[in-house]
C-alpha positions in Angstrom: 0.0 0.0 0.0 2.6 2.5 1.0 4.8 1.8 -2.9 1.1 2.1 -4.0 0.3 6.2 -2.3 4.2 6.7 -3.5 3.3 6.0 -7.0 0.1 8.5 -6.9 2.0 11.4 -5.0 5.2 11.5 -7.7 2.1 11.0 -10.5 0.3 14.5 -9.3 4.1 16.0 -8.7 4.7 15.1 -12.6 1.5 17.5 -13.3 2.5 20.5 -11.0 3.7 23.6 -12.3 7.0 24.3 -11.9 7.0 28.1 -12.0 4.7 30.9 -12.3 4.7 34.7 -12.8 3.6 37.1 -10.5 1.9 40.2 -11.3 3.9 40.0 -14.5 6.7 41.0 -13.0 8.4 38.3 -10.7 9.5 35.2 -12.3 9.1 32.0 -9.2 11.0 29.2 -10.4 10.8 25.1 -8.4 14.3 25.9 -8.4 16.2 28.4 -10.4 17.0 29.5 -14.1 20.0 27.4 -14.7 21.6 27.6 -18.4 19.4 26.6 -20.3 16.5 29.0 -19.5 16.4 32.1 -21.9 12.8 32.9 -22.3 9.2 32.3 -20.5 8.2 30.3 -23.4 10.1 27.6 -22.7 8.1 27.5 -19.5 4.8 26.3 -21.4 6.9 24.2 -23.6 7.5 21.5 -21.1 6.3 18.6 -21.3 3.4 17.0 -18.9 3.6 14.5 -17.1 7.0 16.5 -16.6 9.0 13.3 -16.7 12.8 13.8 -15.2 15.7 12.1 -16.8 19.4 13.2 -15.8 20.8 12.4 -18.8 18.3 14.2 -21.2 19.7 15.6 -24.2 17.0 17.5 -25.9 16.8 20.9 -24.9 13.3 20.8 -23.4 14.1 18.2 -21.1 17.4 20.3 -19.8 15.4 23.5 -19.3 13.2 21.2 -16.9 16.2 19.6 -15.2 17.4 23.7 -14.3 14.1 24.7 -13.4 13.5 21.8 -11.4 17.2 21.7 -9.8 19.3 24.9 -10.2 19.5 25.9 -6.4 21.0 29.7 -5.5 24.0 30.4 -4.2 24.8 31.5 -0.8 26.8 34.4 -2.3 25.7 37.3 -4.6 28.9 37.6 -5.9 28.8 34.1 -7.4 27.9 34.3 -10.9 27.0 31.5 -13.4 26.0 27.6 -13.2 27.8 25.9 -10.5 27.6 21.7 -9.6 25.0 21.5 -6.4 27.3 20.5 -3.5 24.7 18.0 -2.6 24.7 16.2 -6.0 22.1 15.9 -8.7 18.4 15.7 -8.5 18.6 17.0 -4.9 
């Protein structure tokens, strides 16, 4: 039973948005921007169920990987795409 309510929580996590604008003028992001994201569209381009795969090499499923993944730093005077310290997909 417990696998079973494991299997229906990650299915309605595939279908949840992952960002959202607000009051067209902050951009809310599961995680942050990341390199791949360069304009809102690519937002309503992902796919749902938004499936994730690591490994992905199409540009659609990379934009979801930063979204989903791309944590801040700690310091505003890092700039660009750095490895999460706690590893991928974490």
């Amino acid at each position: 039973e417990g696998y079973a309510v494991w299997l229906a929580v990650n299915a309605v996590f595939e279908m949840l948005p992952v960002a959202a604008v607000i009051e067209d003028s902050i951009l809310c992001l599961h995680g942050g921007i990341g390199s791949s994201l360069y304009h809102l569209t690519q937002l309503h381009e992902l796919p749902r169920p938004a499936r994730v795969d690591l490994k992905a090499s199409s540009d659609l499923f990379r934009c979801l990987n930063d979204v989903l993944w791309s944590d801040p730093t700690d310091h505003d005077d890092q700039e660009g795409v750095m490895p999460n310290p706690r590893g991928p997909n974490t």
